[in-house]
N, C-alpha and C positions, 0 to 999 in steps of 0.2 A: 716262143717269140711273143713280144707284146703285139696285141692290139694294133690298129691303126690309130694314131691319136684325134680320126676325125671321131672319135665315138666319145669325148668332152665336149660338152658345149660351151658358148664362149658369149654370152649375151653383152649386145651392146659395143660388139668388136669382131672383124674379118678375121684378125689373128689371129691362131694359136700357135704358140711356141714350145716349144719341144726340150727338156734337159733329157738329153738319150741315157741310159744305163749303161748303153756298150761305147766303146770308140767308135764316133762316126766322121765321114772327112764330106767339105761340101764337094756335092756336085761340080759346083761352078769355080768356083779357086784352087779348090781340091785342100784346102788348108783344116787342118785339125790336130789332134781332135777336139771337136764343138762343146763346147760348155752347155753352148742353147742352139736351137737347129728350126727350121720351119721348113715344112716337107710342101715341095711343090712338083706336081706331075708324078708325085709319089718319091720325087729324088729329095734329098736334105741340102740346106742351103745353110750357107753362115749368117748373120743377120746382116753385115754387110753386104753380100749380096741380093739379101734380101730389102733390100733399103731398109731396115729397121735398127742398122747399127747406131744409128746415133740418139736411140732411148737410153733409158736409165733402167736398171733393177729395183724394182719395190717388193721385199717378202711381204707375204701377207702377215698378217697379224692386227694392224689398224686400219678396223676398217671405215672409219670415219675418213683418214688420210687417203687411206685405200679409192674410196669413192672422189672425194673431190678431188684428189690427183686425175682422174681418167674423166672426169668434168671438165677441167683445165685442160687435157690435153688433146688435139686436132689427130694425133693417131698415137695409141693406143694397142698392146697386145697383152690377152694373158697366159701366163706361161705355164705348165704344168710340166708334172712327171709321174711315171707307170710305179703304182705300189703293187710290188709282185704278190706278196701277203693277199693282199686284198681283190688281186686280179682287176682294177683299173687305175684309172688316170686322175690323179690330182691336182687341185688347185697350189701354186706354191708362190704364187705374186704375179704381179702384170709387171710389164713396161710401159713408161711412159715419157715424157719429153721432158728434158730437166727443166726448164724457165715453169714447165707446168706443175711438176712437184714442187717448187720454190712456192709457188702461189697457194698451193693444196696447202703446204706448212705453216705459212703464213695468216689464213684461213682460218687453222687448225688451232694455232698458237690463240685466237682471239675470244673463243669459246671453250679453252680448254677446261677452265672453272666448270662452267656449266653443264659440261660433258660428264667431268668426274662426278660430278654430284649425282647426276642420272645414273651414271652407271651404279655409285654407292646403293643409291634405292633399287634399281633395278634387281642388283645383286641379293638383297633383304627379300624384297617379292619373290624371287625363285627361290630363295632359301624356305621359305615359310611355305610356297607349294609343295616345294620336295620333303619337308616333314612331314606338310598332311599326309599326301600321298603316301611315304613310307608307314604313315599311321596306318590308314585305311588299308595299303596291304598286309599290315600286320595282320591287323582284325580281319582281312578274307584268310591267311595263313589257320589263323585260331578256329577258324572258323569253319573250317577243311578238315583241322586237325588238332581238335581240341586236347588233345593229351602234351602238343608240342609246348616245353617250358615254353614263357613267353617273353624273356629275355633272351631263347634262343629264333622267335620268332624273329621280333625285333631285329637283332641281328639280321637275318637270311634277308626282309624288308629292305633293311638298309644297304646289303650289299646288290641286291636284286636288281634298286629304284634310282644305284648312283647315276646320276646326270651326268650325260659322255661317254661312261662306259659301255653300253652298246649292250647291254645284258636284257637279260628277259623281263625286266620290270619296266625296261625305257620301249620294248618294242611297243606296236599297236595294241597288241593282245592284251600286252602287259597293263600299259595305262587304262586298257578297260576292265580291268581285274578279272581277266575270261578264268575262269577252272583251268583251263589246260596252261596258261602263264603261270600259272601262282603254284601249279602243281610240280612244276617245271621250276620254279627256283626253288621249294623245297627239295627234291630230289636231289638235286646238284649241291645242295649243301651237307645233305645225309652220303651223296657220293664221297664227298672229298672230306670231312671233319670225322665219320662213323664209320668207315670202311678203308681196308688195306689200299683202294683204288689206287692215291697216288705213289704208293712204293711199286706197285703194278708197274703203272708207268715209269716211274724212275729206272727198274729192271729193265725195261727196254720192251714190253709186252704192249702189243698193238693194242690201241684205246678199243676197241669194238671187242678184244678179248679179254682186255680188263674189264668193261663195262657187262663182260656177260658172267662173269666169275663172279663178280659183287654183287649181282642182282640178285638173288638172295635175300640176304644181309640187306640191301636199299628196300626190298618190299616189305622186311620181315618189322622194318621201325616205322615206315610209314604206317603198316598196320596198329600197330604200337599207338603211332600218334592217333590215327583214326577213332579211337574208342575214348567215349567219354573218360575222365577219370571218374573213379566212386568219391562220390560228396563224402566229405569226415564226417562222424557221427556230434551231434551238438555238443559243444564243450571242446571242440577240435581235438580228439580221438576217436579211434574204433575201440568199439569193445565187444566182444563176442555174446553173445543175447543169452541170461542165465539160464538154467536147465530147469526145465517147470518140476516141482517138487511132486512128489509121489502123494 
């Protein structure tokens, strides 16, 4: 069972609104089942009878409109729903009073130039952090693991450091370049690119017994990378040092 949904906070609003996962019927009219629900006394209520039937739905997604929409409006809820994956409660839009969404648009419509434009640059500034960055992790990867190609470095960087993906390079660890981050998205790329792991798991073999069947093989290349490679001899080959003459 989910959560109680007092455990989303809701800044800058009494409300929170509820889209249930299961069929739920109100309390109070008994009519369902609810689309959107606001639990009072711990019972579910319709928004009708919660006096908030007569807002509007706004998904989230702009949140420029998003904000001077709940500016404009005198009451205001925002709405959420339980993501089981994740084990809590998300944001998914507010409600707000329509005459107050007309004005947020309207608002909205007079700056839009200006808006796009900041955003175009803003989008450039994060683009150009998240290179350095995937630079810099590269160079700690190489730097851990100097035998690692460095196109495969790169790589693992880039996948590690994507923004939004929620991986080891975007955590705290990560953006401080700690050893145990950076050790941590090499591994998982030696797991799944250098070892049988994912047919493991496509077999139906619990992750904790694939992940101990391959460990092996995943220490056996990290050692690999761990060691310098030997510098070529000048003239970029080796050659075997002649046999001193008798």
């Amino acid at each position: 069972m989910a959560p109680a949904a007092r455990t989303v906070s809701a800044p800058n609003s009494r409300f929170l609104v509820v889209q249930p996962l299961r069929r739920k019927l109100c309390a109070g009219c008994r009519r369902g089942p609810l689309a959107m629900l606001i639990l009072e006394d711990a019972a579910p209520r319709c928004l009708d009878c919660a006096d908030l039937g007569h807002l509007v739905f706004l998904p989230r997604g702009d949140t420029a409109l998003t904000r001077r929409a709940r500016e404009e409006s005198g009451l205001s809820a925002v709405v959420v729903r339980f993501n089981r994956r994740k084990g809590r409660y998300e944001r998914q839009g507010v409600l707000v009073e329509e005459a107050a969404l007309s004005r947020a648009e309207e608002r909205c419509l007079v700056d839009a130039e200006a808006r796009r434009r900041r955003r175009i640059r803003d989008a450039r500034r994060r683009a150009a952090q998240d290179a350095r960055f995937a630079e810099a992790f590269a160079a700690e990867i190489l730097r851990l693991f100097p035998g690692c190609p460095e196109d495969r470095a790169h790589g693992i960087a880039a996948h590690a450091s994507l923004r939004g993906s929620g991986r080891v390079g975007r955590s705290a660890a990560g953006r401080a370049l700690t050893e145990g981050a950076v050790v941590s998205a090499v591994v998982a790329s030696v797991r799944h690119l250098d070892t049988s792991y994912d047919r493991l798991l496509m077999s139906g073999l619990p992750r904790y017994e694939a992940r101990r069947q391959i460990a092996t093989d995943v220490e056996a290349r990290l050692r690999g990378w761990r060691e310098e490679p030997r510098a070529p001899a000048e003239g970029g080959e080796d050659h075997a040092a002649p046999a001193a003459s008798c």
